[in-house]
N, CA, C and O atoms as a Tinker XYZ file with bonds, in Angstrom:
   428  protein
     1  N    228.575000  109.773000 -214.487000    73     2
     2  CA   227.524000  110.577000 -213.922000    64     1     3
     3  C    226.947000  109.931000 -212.666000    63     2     4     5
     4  O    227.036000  110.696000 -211.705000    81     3
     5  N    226.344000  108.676000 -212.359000    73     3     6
     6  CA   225.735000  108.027000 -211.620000    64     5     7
     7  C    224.527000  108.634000 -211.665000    63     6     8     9
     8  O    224.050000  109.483000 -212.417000    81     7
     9  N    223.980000  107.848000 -210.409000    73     7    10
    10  CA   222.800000  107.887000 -209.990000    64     9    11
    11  C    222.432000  108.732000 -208.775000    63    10    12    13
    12  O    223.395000  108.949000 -208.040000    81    11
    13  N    221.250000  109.270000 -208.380000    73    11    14
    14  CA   220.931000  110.198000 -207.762000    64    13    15
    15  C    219.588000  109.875000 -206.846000    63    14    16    17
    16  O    218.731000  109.191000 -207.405000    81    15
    17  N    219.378000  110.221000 -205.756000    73    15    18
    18  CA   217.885000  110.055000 -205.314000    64    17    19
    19  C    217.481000  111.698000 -204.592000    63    18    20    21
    20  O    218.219000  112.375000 -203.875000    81    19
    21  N    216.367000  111.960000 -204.962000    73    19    22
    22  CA   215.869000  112.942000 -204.094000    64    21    23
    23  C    215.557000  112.930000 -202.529000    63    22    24    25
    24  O    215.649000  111.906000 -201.852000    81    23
    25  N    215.319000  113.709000 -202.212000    73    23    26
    26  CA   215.108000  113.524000 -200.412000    64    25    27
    27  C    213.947000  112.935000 -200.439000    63    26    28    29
    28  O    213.982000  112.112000 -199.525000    81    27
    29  N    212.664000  112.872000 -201.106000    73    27    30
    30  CA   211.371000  112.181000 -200.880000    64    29    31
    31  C    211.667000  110.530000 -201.225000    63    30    32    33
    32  O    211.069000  109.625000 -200.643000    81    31
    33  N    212.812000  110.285000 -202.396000    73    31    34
    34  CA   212.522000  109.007000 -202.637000    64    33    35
    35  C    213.875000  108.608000 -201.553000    63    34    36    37
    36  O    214.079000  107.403000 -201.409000    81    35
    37  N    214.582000  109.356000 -200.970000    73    35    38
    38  CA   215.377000  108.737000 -200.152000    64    37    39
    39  C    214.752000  108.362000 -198.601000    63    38    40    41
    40  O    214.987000  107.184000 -198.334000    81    39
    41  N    214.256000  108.845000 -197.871000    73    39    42
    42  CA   213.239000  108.828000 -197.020000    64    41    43
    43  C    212.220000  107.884000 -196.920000    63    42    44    45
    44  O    211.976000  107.302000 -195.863000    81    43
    45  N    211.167000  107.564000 -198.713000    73    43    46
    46  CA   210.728000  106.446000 -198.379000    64    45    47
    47  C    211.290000  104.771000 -198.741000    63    46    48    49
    48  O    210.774000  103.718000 -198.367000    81    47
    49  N    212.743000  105.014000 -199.752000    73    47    50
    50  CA   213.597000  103.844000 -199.389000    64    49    51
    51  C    214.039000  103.342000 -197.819000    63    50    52    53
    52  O    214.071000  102.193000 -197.379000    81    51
    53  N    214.374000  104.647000 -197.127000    73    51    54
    54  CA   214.798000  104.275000 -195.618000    64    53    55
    55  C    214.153000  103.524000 -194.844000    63    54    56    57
    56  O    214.509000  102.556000 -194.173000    81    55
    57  N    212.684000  104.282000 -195.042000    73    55    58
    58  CA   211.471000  104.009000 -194.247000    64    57    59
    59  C    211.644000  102.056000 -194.752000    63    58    60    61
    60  O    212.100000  101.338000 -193.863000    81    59
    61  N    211.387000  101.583000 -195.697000    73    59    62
    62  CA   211.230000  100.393000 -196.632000    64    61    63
    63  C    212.141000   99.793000 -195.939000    63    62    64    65
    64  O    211.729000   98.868000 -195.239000    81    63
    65  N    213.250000  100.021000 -195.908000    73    63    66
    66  CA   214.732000   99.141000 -195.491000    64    65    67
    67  C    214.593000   98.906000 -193.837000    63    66    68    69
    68  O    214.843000   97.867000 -193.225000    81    67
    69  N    214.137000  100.140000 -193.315000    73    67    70
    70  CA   213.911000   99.815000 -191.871000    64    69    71
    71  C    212.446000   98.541000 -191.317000    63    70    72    73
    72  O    212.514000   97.593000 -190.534000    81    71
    73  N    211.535000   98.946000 -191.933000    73    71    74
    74  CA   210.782000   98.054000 -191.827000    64    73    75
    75  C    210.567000   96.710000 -192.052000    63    74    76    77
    76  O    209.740000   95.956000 -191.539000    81    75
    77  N    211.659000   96.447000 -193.122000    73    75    78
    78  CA   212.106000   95.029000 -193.663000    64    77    79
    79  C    213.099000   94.573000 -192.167000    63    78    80    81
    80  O    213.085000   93.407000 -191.773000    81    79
    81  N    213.653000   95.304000 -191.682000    73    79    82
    82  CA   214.381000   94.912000 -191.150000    64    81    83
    83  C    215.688000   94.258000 -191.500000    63    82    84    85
    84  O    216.157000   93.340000 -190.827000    81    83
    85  N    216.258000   94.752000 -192.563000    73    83    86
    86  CA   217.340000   93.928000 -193.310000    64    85    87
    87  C    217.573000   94.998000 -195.104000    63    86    88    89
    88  O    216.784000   95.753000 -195.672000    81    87
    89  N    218.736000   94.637000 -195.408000    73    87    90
    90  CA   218.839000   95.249000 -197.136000    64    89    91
    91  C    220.333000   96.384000 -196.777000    63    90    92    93
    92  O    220.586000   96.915000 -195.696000    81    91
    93  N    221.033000   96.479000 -197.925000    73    91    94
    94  CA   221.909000   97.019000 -197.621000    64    93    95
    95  C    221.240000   98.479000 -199.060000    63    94    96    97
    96  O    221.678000   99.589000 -199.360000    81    95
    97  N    220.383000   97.885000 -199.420000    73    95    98
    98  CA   219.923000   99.422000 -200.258000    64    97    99
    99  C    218.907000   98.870000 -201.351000    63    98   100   101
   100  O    218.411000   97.767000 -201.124000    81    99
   101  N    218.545000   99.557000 -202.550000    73    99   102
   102  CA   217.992000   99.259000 -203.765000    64   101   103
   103  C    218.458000   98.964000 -205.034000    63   102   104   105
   104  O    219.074000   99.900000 -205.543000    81   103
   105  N    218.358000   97.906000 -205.750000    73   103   106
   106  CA   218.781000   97.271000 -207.227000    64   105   107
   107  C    217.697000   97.828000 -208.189000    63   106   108   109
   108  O    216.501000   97.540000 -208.227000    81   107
   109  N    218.442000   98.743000 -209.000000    73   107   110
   110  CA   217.885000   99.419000 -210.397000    64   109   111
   111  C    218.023000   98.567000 -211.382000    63   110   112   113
   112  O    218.951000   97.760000 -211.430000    81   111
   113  N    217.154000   98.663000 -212.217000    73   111   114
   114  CA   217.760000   97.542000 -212.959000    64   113   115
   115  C    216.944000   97.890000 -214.509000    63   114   116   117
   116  O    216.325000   98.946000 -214.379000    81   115
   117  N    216.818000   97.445000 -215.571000    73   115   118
   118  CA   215.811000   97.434000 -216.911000    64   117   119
   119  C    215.934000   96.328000 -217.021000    63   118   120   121
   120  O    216.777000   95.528000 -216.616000    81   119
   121  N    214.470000   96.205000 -217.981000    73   119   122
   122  CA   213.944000   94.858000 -218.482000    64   121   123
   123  C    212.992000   95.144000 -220.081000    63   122   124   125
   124  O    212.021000   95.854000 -220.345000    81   123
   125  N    213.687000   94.372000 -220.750000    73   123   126
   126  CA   213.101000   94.504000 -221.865000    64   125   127
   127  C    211.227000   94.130000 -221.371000    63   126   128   129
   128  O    210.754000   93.211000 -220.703000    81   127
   129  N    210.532000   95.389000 -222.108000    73   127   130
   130  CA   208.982000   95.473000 -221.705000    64   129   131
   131  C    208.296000   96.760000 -222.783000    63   130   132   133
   132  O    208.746000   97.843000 -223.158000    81   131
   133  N    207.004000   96.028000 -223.043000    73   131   134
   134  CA   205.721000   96.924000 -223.302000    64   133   135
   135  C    206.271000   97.667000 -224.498000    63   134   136   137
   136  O    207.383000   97.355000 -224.924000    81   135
   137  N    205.377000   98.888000 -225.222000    73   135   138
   138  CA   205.171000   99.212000 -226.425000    64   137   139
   139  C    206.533000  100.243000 -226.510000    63   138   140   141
   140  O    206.635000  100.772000 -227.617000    81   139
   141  N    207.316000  100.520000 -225.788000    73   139   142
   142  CA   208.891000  101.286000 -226.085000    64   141   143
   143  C    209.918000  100.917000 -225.819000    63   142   144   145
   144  O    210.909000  101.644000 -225.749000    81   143
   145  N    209.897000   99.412000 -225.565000    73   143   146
   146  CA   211.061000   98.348000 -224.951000    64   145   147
   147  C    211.155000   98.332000 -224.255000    63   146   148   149
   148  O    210.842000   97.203000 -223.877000    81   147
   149  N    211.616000   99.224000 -223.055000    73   147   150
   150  CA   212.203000   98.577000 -221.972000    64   149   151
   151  C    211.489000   99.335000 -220.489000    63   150   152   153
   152  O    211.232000  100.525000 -220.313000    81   151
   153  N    211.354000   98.525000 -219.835000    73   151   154
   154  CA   210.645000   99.228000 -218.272000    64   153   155
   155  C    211.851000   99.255000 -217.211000    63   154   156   157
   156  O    212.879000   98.701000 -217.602000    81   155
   157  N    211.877000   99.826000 -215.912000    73   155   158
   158  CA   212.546000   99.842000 -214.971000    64   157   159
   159  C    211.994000   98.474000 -213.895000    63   158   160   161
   160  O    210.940000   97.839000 -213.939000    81   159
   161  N    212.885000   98.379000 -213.188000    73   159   162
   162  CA   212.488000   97.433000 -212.405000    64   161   163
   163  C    213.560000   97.837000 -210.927000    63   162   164   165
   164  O    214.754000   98.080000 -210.750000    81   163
   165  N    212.415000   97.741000 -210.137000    73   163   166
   166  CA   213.594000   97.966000 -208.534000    64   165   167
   167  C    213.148000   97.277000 -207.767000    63   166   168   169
   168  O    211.959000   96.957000 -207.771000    81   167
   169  N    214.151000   96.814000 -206.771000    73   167   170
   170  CA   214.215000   95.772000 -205.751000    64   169   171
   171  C    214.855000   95.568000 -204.662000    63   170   172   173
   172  O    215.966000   95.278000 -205.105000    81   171
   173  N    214.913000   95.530000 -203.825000    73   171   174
   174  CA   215.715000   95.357000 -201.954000    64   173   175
   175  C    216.967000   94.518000 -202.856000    63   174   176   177
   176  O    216.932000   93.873000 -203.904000    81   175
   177  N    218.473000   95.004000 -201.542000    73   175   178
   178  CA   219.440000   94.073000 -201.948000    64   177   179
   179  C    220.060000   93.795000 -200.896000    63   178   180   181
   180  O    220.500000   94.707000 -200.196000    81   179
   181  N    220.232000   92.437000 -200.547000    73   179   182
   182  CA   220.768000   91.975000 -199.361000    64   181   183
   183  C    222.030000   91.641000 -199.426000    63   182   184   185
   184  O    222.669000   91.705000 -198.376000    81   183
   185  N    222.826000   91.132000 -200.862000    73   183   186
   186  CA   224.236000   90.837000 -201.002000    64   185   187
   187  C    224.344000   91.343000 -202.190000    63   186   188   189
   188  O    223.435000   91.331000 -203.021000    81   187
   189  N    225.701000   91.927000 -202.395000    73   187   190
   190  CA   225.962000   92.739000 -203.651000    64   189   191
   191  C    226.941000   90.959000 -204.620000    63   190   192   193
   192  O    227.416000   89.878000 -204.271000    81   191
   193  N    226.728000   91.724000 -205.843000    73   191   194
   194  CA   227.371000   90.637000 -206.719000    64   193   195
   195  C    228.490000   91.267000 -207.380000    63   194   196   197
   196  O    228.588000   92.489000 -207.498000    81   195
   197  N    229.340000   90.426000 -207.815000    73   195   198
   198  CA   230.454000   91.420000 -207.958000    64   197   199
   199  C    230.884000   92.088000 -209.168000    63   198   200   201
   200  O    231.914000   92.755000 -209.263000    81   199
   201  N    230.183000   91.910000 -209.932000    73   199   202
   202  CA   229.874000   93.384000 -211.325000    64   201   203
   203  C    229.110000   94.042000 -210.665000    63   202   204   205
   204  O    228.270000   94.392000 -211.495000    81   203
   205  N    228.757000   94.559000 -209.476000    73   203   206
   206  CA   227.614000   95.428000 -209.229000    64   205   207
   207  C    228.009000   96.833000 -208.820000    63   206   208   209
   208  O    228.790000   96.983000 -207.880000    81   207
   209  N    227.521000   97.850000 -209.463000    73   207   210
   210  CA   228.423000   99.143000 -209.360000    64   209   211
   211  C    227.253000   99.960000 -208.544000    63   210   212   213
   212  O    226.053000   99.871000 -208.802000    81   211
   213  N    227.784000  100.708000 -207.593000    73   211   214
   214  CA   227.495000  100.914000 -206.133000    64   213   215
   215  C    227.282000  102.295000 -206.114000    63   214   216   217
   216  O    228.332000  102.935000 -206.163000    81   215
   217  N    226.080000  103.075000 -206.049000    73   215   218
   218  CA   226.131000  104.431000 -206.027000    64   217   219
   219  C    225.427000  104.736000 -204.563000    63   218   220   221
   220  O    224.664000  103.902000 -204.076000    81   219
   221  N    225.763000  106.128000 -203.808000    73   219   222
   222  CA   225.318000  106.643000 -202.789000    64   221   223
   223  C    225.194000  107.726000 -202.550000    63   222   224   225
   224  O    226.134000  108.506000 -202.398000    81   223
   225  N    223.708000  108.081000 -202.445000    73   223   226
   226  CA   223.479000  109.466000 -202.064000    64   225   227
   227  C    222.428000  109.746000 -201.304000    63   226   228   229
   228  O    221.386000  109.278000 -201.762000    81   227
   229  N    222.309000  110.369000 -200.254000    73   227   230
   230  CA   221.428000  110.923000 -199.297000    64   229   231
   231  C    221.338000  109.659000 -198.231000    63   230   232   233
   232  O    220.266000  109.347000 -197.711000    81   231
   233  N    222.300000  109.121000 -198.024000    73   231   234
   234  CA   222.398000  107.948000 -196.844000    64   233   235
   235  C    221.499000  106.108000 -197.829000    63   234   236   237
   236  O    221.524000  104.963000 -197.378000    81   235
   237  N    221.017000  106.477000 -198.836000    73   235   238
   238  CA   220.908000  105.034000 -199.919000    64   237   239
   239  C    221.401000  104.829000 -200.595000    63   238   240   241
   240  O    221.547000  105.771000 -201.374000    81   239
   241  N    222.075000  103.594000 -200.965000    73   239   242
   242  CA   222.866000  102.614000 -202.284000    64   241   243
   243  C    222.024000  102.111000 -202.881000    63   242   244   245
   244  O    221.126000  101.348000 -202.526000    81   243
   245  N    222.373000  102.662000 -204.134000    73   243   246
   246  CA   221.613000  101.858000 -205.291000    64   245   247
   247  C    222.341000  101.818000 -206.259000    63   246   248   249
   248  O    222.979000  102.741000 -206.765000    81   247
   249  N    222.264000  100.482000 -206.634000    73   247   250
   250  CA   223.069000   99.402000 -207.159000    64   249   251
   251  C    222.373000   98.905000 -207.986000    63   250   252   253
   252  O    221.210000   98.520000 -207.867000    81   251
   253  N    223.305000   98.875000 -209.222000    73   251   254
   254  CA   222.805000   98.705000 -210.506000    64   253   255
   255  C    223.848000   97.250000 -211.405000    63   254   256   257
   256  O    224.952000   96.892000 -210.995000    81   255
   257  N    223.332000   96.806000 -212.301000    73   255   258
   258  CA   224.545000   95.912000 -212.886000    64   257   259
   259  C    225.099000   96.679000 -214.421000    63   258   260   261
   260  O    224.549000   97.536000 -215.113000    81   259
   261  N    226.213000   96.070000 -214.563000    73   259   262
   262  CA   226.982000   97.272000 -215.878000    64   261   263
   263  C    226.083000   97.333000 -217.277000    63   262   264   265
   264  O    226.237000   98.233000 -218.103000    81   263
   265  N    224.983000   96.095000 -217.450000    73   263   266
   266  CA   224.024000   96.245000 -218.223000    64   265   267
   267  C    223.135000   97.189000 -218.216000    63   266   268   269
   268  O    223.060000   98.006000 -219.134000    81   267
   269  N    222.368000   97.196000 -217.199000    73   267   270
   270  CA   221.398000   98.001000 -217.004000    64   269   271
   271  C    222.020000   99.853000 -216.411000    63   270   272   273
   272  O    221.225000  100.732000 -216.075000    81   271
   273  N    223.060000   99.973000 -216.423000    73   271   274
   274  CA   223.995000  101.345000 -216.143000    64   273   275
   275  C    224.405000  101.528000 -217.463000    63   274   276   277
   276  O    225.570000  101.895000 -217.308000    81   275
   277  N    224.220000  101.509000 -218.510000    73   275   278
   278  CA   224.147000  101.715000 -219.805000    64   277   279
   279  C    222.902000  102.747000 -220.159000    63   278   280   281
   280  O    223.052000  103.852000 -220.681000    81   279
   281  N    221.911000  102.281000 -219.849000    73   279   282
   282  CA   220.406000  102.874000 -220.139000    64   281   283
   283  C    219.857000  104.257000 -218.795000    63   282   284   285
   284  O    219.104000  105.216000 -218.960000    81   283
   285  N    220.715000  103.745000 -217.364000    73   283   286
   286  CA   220.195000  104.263000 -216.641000    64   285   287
   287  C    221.185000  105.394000 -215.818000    63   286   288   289
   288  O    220.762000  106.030000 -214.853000    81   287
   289  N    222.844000  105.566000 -216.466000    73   287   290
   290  CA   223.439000  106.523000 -215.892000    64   289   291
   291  C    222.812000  107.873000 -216.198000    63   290   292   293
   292  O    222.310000  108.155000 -217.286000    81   291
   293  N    222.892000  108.777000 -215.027000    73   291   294
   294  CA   222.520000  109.990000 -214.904000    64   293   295
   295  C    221.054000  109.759000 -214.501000    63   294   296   297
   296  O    220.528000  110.798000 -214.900000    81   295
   297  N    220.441000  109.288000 -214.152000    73   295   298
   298  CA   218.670000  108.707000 -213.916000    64   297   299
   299  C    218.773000  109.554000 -212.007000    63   298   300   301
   300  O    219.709000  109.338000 -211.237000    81   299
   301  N    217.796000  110.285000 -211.751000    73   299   302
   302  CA   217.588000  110.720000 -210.742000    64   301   303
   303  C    216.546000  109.691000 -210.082000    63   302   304   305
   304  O    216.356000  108.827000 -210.937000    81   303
   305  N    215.952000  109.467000 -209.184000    73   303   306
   306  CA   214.941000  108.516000 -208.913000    64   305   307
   307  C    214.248000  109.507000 -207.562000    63   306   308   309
   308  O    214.677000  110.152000 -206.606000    81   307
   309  N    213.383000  109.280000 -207.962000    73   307   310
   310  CA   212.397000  110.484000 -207.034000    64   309   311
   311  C    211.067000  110.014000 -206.464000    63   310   312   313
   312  O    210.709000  109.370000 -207.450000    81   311
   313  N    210.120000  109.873000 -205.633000    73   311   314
   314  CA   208.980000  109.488000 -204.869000    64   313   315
   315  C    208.341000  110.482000 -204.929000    63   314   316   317
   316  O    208.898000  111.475000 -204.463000    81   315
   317  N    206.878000  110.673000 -205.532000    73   315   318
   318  CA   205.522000  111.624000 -205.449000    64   317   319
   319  C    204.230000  110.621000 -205.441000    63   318   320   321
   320  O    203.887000  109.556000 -205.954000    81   319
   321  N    203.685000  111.684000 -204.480000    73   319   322
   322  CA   202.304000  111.325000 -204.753000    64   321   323
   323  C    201.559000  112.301000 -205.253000    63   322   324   325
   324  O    201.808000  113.499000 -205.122000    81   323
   325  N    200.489000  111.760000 -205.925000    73   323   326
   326  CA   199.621000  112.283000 -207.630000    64   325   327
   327  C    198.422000  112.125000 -207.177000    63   326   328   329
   328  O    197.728000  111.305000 -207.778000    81   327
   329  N    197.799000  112.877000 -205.954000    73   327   330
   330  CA   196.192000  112.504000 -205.814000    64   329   331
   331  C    195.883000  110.968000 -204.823000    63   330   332   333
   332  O    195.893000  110.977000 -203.592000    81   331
   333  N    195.672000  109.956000 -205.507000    73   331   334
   334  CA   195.404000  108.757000 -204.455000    64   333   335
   335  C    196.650000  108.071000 -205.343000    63   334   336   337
   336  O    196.915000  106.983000 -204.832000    81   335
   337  N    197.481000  108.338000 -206.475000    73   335   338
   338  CA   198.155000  107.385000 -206.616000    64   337   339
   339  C    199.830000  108.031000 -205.954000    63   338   340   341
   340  O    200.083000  109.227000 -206.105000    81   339
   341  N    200.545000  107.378000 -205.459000    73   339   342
   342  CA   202.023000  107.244000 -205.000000    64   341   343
   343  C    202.787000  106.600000 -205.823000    63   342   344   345
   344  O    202.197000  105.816000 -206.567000    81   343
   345  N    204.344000  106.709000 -205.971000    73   343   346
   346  CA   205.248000  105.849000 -206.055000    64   345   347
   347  C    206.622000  106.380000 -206.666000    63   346   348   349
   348  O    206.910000  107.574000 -206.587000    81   347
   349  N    207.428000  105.485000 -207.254000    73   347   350
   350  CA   209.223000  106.067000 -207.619000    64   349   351
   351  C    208.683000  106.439000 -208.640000    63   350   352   353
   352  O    207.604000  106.000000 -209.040000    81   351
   353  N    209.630000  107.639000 -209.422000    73   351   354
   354  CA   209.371000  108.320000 -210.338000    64   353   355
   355  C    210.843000  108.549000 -211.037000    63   354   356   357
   356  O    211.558000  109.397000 -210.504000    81   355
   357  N    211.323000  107.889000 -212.136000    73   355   358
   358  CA   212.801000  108.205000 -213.110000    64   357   359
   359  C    213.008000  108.983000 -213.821000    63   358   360   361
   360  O    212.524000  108.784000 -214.936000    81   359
   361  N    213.655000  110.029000 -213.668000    73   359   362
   362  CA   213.898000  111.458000 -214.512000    64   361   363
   363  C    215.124000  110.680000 -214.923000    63   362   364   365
   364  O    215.907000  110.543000 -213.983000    81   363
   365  N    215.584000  110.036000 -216.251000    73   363   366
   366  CA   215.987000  109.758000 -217.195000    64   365   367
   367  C    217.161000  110.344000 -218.216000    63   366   368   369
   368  O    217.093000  109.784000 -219.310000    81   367
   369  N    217.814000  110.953000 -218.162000    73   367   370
   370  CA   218.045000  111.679000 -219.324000    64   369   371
   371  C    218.649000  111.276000 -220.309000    63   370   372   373
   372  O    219.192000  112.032000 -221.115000    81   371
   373  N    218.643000  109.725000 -220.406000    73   371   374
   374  CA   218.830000  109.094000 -221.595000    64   373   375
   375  C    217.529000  108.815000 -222.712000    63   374   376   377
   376  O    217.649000  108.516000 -223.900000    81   375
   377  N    216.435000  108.984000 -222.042000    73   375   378
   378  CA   215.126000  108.355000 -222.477000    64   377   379
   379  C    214.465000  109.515000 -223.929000    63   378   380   381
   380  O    214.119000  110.695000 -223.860000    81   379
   381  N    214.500000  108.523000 -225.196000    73   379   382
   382  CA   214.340000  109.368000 -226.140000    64   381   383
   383  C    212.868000  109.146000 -226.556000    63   382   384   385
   384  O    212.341000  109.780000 -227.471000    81   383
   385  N    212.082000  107.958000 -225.630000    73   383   386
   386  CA   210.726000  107.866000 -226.383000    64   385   387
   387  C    209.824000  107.508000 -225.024000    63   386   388   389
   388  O    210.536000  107.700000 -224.039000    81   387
   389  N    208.569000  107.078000 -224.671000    73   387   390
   390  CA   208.211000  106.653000 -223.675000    64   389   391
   391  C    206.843000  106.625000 -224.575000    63   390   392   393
   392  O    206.435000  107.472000 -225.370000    81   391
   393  N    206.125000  105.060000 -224.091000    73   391   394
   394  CA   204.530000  104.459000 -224.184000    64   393   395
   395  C    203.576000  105.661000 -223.638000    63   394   396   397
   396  O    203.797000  106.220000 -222.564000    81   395
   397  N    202.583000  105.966000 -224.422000    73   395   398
   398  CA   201.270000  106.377000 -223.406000    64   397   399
   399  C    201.116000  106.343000 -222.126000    63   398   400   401
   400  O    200.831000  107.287000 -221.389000    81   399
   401  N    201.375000  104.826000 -221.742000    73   399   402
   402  CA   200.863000  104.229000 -220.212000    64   401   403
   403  C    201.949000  105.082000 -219.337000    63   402   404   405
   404  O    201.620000  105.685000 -218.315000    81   403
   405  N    203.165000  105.064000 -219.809000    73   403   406
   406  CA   204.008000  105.405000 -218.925000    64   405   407
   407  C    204.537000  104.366000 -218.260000    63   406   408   409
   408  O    204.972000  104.662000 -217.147000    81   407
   409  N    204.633000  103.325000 -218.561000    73   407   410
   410  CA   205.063000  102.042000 -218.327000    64   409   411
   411  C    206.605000  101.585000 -218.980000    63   410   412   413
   412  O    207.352000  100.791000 -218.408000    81   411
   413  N    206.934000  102.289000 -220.364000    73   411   414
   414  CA   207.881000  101.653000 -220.768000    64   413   415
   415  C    208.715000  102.528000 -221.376000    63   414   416   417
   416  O    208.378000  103.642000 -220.975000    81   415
   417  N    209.864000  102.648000 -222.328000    73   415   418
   418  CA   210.658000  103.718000 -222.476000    64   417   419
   419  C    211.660000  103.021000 -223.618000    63   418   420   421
   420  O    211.801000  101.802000 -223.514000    81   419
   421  N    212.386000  103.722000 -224.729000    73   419   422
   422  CA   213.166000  103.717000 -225.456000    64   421   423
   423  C    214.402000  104.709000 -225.305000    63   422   424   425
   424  O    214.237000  105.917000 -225.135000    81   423
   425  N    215.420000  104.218000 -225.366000    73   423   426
   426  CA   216.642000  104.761000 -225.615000    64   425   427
   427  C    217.107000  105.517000 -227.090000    63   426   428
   428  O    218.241000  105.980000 -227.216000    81   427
């Protein structure tokens, strides 16, 4: 299936990468966290490693490792803003539980 970005969260990855001045895209990733196990975690990537499986769409790579592409194939990744708060947003469709906070998530 891979991975997917919308035009809002592709736009403000671009914006991010240009201003850094450097990054060849974004690292998806999970981390065991909080009251449903596991949270997302994303990050700039300047050198790929070589289990790292390489998705592209709307002109961004995001790059994931074969661990964390277990939990997160088919995951759209999307950018809204909610009033004064902003930020990435994971439409999931592996995700069978999620915390209150919205912080963390079960498979």
């Amino acid at each position: 299936m891979g991975i997917t970005v919308t035009e809002a969260a592709a736009k403000r990855v671009l914006t991010f990468l240009a201003s850094r001045g450097k990054g060849l895209g974004i690292r998806l990733g999970v981390r065991t966290s909080g009251c449903s196990g596991m949270a997302y975690e994303m990050e700039f990537v300047d050198e790929l490693q070589e289990e790292d499986q390489v998705f592209e769409d709307r002109g961004v790579k995001v790059i994931i490792d074969p661990k964390s592409l277990v939990y997160l194939d088919g995951t759209e990744v999307d950018y809204a803003r909610e009033g004064l708060n902003e930020g990435f947003k994971f439409n999931n469709p592996n995700v069978k539980s999620e915390c209150g906070c919205g912080e963390s998530f079960g498979v």
